[in-house]
Biopython code that builds the backbone (N, CA, C, O; Angstrom):
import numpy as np
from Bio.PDB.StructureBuilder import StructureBuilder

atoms = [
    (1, "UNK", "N", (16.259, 8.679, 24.526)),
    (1, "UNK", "CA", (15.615, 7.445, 24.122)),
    (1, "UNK", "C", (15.639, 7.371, 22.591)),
    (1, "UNK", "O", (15.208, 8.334, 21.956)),
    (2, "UNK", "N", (16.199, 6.097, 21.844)),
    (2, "UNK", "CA", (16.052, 6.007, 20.638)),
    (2, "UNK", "C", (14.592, 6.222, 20.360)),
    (2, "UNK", "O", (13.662, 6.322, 21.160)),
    (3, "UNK", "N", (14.600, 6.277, 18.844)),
    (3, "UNK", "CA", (13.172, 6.220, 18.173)),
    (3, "UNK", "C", (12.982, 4.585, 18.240)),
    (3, "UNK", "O", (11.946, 4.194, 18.778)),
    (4, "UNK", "N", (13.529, 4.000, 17.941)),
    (4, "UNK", "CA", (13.274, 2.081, 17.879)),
    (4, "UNK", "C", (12.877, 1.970, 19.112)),
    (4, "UNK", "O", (11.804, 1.382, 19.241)),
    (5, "UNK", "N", (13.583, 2.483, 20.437)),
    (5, "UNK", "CA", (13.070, 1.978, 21.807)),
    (5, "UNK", "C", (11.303, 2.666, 22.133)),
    (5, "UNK", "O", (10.312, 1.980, 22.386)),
    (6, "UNK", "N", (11.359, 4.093, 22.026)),
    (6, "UNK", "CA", (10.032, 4.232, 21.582)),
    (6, "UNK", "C", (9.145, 3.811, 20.487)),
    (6, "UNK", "O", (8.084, 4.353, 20.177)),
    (7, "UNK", "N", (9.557, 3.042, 20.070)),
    (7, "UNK", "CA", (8.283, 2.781, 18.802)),
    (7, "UNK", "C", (8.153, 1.300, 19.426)),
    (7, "UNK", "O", (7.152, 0.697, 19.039)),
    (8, "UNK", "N", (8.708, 0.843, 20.020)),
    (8, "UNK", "CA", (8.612, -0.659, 20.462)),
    (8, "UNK", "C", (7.877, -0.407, 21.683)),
    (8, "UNK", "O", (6.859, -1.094, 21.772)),
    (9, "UNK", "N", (8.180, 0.672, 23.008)),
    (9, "UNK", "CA", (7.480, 0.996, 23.738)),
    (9, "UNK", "C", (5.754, 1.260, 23.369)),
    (9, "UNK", "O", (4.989, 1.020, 24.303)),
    (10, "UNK", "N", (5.165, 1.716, 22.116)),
    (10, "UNK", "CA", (4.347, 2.421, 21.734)),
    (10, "UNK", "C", (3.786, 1.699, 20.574)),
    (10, "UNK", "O", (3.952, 2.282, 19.503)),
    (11, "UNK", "N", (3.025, 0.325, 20.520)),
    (11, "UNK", "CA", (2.471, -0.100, 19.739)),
    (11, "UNK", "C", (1.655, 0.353, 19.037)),
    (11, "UNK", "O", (1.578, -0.320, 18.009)),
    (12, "UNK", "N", (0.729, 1.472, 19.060)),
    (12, "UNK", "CA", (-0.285, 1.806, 18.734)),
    (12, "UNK", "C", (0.654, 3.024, 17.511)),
    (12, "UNK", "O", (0.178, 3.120, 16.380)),
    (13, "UNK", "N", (1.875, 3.822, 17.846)),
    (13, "UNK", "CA", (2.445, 4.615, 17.161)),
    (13, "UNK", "C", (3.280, 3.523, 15.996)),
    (13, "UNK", "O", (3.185, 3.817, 14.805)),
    (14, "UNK", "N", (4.007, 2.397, 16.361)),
    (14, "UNK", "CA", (4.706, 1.161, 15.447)),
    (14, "UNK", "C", (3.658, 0.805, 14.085)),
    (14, "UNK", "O", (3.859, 0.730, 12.872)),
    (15, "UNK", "N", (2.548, 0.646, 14.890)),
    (15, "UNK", "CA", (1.704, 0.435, 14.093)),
    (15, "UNK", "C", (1.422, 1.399, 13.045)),
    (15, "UNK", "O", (1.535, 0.857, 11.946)),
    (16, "UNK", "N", (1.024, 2.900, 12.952)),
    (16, "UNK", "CA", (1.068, 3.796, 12.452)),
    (16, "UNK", "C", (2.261, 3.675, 11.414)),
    (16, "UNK", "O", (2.340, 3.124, 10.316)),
    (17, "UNK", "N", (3.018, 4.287, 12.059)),
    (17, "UNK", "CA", (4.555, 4.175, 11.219)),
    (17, "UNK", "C", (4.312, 3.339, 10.384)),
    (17, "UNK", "O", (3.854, 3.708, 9.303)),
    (18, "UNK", "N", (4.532, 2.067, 10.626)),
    (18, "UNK", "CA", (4.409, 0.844, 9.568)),
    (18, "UNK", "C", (3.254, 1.300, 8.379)),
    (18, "UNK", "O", (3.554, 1.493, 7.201)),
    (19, "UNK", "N", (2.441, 1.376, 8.710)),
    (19, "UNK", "CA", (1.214, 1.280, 7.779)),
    (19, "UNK", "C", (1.583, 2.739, 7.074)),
    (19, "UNK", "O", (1.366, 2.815, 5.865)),
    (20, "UNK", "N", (2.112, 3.871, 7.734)),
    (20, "UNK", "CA", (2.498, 5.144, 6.959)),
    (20, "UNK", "C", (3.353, 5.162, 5.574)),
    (20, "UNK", "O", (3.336, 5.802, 4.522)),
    (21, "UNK", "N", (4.264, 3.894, 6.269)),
    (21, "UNK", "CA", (5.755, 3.445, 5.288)),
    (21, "UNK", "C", (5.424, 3.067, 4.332)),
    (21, "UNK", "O", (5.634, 3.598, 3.242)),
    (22, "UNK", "N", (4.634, 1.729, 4.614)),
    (22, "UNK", "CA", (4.098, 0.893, 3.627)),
    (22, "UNK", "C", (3.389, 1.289, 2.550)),
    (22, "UNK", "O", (3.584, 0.769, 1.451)),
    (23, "UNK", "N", (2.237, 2.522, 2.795)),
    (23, "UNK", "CA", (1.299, 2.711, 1.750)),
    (23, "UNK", "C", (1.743, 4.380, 0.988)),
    (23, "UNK", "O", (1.174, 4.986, 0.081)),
    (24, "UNK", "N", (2.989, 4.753, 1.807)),
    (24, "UNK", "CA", (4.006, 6.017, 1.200)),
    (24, "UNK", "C", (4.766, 4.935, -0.179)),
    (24, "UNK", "O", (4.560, 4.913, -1.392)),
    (25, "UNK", "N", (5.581, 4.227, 0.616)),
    (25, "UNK", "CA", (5.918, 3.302, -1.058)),
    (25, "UNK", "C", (5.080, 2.083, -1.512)),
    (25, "UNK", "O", (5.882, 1.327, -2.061)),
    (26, "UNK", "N", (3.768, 1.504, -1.543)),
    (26, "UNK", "CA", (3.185, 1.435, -2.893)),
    (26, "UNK", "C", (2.619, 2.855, -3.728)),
    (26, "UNK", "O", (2.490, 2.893, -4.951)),
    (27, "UNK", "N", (2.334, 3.933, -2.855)),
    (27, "UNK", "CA", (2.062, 4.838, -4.044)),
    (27, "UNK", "C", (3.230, 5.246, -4.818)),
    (27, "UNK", "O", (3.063, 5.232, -6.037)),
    (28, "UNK", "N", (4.873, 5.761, -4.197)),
    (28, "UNK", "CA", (5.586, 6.000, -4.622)),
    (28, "UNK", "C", (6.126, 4.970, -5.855)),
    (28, "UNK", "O", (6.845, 5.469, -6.722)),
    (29, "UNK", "N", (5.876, 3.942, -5.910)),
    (29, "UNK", "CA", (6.221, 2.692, -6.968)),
    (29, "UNK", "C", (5.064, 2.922, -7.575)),
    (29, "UNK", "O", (5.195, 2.681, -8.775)),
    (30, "UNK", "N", (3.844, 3.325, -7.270)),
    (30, "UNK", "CA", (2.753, 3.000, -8.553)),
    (30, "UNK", "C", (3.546, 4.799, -9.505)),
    (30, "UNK", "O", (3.943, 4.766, -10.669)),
    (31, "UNK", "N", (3.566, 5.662, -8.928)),
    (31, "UNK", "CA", (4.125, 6.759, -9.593)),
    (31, "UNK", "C", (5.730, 6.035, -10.636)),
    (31, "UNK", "O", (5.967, 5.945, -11.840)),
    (32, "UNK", "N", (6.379, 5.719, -9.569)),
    (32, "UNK", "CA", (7.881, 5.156, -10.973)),
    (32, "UNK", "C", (7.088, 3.961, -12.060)),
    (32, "UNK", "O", (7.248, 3.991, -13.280)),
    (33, "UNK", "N", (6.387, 3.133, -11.479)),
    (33, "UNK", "CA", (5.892, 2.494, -12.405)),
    (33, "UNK", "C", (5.254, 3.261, -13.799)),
    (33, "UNK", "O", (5.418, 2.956, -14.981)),
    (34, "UNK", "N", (4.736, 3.989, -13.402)),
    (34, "UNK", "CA", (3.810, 4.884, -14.637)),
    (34, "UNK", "C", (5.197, 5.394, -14.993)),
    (34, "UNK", "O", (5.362, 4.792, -16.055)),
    (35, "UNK", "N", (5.955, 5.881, -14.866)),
    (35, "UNK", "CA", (6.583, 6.829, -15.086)),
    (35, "UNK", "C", (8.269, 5.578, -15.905)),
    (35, "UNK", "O", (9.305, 5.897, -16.488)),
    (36, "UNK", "N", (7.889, 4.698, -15.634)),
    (36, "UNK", "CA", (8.874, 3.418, -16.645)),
    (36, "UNK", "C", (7.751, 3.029, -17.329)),
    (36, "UNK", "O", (7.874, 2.083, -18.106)),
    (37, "UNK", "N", (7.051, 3.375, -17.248)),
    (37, "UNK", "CA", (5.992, 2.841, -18.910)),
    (37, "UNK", "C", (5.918, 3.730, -19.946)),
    (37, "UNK", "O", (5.568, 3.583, -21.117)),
    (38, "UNK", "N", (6.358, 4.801, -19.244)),
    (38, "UNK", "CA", (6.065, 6.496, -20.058)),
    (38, "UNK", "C", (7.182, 6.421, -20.963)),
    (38, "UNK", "O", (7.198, 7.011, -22.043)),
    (39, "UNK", "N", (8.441, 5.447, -20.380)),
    (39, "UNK", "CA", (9.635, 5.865, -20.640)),
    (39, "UNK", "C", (10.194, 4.424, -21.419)),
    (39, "UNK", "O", (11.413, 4.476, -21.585)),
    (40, "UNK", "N", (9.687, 3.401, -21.831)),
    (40, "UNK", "CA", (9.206, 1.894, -22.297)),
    (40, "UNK", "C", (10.801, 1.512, -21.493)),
    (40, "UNK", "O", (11.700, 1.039, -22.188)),
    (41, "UNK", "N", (11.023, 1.766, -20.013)),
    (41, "UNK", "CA", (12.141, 1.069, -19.201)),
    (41, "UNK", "C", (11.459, -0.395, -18.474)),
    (41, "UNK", "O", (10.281, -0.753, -18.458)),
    (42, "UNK", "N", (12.564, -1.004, -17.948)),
    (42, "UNK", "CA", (12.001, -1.947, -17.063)),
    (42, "UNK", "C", (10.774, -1.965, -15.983)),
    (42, "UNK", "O", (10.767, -1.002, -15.216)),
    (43, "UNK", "N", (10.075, -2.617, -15.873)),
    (43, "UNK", "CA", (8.303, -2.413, -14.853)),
    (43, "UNK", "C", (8.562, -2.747, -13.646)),
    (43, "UNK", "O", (9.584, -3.200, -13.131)),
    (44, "UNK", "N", (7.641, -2.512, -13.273)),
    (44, "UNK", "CA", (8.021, -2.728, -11.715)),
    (44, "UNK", "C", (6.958, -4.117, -12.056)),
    (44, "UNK", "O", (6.097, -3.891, -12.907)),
    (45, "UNK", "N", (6.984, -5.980, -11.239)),
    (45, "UNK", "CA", (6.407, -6.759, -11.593)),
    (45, "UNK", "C", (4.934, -6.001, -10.779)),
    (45, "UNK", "O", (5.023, -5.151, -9.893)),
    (46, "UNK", "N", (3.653, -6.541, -11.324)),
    (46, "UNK", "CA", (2.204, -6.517, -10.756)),
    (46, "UNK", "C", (2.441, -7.184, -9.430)),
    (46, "UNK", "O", (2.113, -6.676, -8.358)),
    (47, "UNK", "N", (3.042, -8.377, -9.568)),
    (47, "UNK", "CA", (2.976, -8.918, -8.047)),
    (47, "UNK", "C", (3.425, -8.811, -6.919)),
    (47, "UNK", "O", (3.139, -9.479, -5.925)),
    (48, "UNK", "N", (4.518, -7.534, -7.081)),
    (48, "UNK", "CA", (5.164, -6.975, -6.095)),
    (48, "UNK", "C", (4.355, -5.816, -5.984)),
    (48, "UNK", "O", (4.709, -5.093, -5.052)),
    (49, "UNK", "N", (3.353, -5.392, -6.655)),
    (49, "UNK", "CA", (2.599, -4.141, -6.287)),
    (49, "UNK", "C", (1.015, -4.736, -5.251)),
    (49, "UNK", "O", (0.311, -4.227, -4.379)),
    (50, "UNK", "N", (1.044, -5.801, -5.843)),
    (50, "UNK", "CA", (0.226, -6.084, -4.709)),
    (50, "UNK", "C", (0.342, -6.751, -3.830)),
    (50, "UNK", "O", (-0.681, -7.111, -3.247)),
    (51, "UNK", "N", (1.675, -7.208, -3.354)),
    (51, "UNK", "CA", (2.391, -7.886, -2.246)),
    (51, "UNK", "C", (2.746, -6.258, -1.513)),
    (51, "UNK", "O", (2.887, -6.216, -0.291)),
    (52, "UNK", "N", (2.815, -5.558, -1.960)),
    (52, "UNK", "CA", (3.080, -4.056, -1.277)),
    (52, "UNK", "C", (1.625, -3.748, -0.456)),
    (52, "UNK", "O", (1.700, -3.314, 0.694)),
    (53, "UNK", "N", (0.185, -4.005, -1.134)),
    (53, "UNK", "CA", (-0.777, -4.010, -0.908)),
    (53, "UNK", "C", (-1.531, -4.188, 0.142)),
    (53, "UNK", "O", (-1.939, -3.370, 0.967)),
    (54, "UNK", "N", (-1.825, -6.284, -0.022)),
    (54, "UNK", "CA", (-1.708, -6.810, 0.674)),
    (54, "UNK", "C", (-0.816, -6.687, 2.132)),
    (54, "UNK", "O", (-1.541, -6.968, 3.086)),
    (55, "UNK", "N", (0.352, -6.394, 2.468)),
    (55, "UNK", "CA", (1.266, -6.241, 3.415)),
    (55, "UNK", "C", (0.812, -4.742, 3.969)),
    (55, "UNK", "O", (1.697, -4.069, 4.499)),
    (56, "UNK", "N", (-0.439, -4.224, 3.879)),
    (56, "UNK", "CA", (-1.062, -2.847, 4.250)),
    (56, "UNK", "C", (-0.843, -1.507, 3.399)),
    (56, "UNK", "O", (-0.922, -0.397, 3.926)),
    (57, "UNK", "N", (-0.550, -1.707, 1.988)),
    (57, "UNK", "CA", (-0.439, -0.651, 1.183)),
    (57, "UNK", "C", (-1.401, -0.405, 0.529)),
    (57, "UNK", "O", (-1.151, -0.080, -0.632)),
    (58, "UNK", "N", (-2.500, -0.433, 0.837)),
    (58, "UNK", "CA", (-3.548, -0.561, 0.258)),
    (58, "UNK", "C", (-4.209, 0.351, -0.362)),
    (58, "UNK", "O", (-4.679, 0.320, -1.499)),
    (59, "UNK", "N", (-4.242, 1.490, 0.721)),
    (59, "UNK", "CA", (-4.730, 3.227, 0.825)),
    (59, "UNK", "C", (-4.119, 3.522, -0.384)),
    (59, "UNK", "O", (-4.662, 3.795, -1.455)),
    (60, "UNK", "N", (-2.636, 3.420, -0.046)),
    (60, "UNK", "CA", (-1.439, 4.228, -1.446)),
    (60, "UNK", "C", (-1.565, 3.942, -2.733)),
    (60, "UNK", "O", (-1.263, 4.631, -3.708)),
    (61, "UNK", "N", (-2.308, 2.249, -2.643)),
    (61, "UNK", "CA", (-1.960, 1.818, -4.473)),
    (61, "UNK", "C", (-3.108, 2.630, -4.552)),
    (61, "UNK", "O", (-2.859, 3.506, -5.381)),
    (62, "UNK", "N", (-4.197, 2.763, -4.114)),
    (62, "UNK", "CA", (-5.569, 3.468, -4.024)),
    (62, "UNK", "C", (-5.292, 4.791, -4.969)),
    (62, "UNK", "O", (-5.405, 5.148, -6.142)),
    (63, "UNK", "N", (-4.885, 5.250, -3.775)),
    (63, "UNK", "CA", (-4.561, 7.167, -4.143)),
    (63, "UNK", "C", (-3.425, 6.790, -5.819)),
    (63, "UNK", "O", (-3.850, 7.396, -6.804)),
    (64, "UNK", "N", (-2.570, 6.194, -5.994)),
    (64, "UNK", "CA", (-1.774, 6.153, -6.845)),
    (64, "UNK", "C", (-2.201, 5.950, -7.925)),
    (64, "UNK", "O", (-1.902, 6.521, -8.974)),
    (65, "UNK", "N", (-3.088, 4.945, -7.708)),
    (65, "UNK", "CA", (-4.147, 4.419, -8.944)),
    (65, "UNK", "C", (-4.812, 5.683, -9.608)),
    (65, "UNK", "O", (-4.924, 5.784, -10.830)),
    (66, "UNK", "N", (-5.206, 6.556, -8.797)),
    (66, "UNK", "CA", (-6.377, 8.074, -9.152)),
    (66, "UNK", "C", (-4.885, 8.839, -9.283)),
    (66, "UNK", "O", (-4.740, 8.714, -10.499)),
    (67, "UNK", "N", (-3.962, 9.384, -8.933)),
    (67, "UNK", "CA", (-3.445, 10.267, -8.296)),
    (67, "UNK", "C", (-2.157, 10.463, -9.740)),
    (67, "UNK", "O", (-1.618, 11.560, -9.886)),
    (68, "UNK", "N", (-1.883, 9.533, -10.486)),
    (68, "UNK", "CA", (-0.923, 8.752, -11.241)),
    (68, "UNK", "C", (-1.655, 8.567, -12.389)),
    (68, "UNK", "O", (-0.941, 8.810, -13.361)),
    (69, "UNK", "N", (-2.924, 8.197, -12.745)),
    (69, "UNK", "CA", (-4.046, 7.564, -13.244)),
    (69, "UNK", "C", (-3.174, 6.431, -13.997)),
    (69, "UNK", "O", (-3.043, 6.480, -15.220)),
    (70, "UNK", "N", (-2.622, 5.474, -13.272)),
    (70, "UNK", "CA", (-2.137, 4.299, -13.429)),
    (70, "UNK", "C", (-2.983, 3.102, -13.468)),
    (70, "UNK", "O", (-3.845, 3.022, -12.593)),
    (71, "UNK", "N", (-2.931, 2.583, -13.940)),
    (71, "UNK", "CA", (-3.123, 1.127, -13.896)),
    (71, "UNK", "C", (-5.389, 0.539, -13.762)),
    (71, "UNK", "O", (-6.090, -0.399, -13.382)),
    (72, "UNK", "N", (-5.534, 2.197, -14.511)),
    (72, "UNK", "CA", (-6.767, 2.489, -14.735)),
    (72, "UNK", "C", (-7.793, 1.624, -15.388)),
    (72, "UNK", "O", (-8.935, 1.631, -14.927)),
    (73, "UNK", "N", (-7.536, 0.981, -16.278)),
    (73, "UNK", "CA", (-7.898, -0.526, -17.159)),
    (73, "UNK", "C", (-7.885, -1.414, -16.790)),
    (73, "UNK", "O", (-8.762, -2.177, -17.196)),
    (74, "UNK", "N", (-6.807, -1.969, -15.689)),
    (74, "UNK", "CA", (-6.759, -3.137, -14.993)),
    (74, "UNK", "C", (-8.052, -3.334, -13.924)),
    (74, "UNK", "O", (-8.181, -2.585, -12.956)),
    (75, "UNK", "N", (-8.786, -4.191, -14.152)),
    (75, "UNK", "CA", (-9.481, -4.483, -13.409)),
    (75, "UNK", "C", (-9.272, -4.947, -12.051)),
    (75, "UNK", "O", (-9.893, -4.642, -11.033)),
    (76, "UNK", "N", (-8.070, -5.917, -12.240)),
    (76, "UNK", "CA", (-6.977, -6.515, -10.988)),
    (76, "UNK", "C", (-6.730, -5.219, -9.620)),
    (76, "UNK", "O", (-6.784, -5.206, -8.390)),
    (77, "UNK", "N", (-6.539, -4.568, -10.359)),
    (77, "UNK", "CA", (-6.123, -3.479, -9.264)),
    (77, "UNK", "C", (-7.092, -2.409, -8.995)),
    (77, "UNK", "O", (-7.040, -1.933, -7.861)),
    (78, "UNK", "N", (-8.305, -1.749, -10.124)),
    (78, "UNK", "CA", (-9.359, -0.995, -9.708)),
    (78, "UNK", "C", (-10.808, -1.490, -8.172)),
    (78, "UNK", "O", (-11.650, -0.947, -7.456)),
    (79, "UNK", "N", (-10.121, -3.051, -8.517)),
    (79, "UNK", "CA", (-11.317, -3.868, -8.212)),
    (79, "UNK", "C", (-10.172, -4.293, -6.231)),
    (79, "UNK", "O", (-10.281, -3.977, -5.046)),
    (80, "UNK", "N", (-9.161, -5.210, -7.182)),
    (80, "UNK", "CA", (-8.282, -5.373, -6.112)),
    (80, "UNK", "C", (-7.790, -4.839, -5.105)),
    (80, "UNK", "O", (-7.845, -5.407, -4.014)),
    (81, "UNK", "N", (-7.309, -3.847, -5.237)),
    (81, "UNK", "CA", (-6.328, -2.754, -4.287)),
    (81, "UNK", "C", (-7.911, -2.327, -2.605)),
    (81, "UNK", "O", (-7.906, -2.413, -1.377)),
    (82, "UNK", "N", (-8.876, -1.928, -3.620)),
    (82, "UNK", "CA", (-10.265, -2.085, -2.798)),
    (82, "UNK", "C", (-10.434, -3.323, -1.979)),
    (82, "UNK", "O", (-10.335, -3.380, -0.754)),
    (83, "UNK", "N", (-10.687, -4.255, -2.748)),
    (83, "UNK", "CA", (-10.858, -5.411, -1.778)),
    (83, "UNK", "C", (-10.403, -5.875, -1.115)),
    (83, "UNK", "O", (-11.039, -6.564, -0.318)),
    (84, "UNK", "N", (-9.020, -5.773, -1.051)),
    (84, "UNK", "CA", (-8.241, -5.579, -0.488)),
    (84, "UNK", "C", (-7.717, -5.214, 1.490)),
    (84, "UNK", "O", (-7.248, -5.777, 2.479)),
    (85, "UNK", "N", (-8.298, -3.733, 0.951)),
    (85, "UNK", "CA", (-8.353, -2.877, 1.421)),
    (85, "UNK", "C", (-9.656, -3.092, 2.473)),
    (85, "UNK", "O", (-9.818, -2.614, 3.595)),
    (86, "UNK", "N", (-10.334, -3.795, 1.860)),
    (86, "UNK", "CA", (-11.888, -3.598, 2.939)),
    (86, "UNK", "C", (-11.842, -5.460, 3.776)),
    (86, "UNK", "O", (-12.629, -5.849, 4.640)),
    (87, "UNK", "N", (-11.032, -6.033, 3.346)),
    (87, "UNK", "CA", (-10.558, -7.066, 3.751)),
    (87, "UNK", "C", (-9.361, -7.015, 4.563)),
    (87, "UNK", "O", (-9.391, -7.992, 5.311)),
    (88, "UNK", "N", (-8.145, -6.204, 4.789)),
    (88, "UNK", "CA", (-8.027, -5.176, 5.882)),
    (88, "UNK", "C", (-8.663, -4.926, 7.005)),
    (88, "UNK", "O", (-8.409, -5.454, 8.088)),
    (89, "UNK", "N", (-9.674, -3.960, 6.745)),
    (89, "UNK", "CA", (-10.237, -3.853, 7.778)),
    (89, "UNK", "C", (-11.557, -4.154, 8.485)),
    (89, "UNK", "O", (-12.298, -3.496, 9.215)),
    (90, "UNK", "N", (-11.572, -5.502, 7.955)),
    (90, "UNK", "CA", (-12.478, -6.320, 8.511)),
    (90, "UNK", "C", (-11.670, -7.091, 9.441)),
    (90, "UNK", "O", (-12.042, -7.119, 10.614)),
    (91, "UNK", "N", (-10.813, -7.606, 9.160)),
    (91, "UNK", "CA", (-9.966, -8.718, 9.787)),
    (91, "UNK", "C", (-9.483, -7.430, 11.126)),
    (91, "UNK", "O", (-9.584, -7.714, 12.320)),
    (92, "UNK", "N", (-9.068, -6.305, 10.730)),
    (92, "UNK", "CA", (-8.727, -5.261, 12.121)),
    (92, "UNK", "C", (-9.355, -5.404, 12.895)),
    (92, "UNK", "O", (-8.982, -5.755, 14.014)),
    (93, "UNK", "N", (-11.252, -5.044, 12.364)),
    (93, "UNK", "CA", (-12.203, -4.919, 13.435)),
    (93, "UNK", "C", (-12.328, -5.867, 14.162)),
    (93, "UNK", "O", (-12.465, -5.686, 15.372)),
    (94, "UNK", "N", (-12.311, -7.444, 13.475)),
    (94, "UNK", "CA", (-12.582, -8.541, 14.047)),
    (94, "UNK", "C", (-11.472, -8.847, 15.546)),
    (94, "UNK", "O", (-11.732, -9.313, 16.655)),
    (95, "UNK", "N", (-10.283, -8.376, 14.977)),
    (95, "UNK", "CA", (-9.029, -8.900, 16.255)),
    (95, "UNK", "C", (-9.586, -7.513, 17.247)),
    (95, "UNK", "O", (-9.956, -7.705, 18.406)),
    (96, "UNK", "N", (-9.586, -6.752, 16.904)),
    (96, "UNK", "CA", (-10.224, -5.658, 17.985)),
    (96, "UNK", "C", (-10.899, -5.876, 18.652)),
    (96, "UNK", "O", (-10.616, -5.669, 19.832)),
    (97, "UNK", "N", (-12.336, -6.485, 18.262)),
    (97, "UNK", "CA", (-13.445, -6.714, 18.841)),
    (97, "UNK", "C", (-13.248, -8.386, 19.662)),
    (97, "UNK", "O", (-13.990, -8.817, 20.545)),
    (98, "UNK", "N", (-12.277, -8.963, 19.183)),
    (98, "UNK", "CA", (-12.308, -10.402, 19.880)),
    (98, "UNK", "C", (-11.316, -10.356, 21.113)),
    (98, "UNK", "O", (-11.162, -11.352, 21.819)),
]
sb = StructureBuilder()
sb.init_structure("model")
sb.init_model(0)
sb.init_chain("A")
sb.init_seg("    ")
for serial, (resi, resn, name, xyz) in enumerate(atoms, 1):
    if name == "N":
        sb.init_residue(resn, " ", resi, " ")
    sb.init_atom(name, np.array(xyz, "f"), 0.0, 1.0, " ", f" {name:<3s}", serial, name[0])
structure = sb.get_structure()
């Protein structure tokens, strides 16, 4: 059995995966990001870091934010990436519970 035929079989694991992927590269981009500022190269844009976010990367910009100590000043993202994040999983609980 492919992995695609099981992961389609196995919503609850698709789901996982996805959200694993997703918040593995916004942290991995908040790390190159710091790391092209270190280096005054091209940025990665803000709005693709929180379109990474938003789209369930939420955890990662999180950890990346501390982990990187990136983007520490920005209020947008100390404040954001959180709210985010807890707006997430409100909307989870809600489809769960309905």
């Amino acid at each position: 059995m492919s992995v695609l035929r099981y992961l389609l079989q196995h919503p609850p694991v698709l789901l996982l995966s996805y959200l694993l992927l997703i918040n593995l590269a916004l942290f991995l981009s908040m790390g190159a990001d710091k790391a092209r500022a270190r280096g005054n190269k091209r940025r990665i844009p803000e709005a693709r870091l929180f379109l990474l976010a938003i789209l369930g990367g939420s955890i990662g910009g999180i950890a990346g934010i501390y982990c990187f100590r990136h983007k520490t000043k920005h209020k947008s993202f100390t404040f954001g990436f959180p709210a985010i994040l807890v707006f997430e999983l409100a909307a989870a609980a809600l489809i769960m519970f309905i």
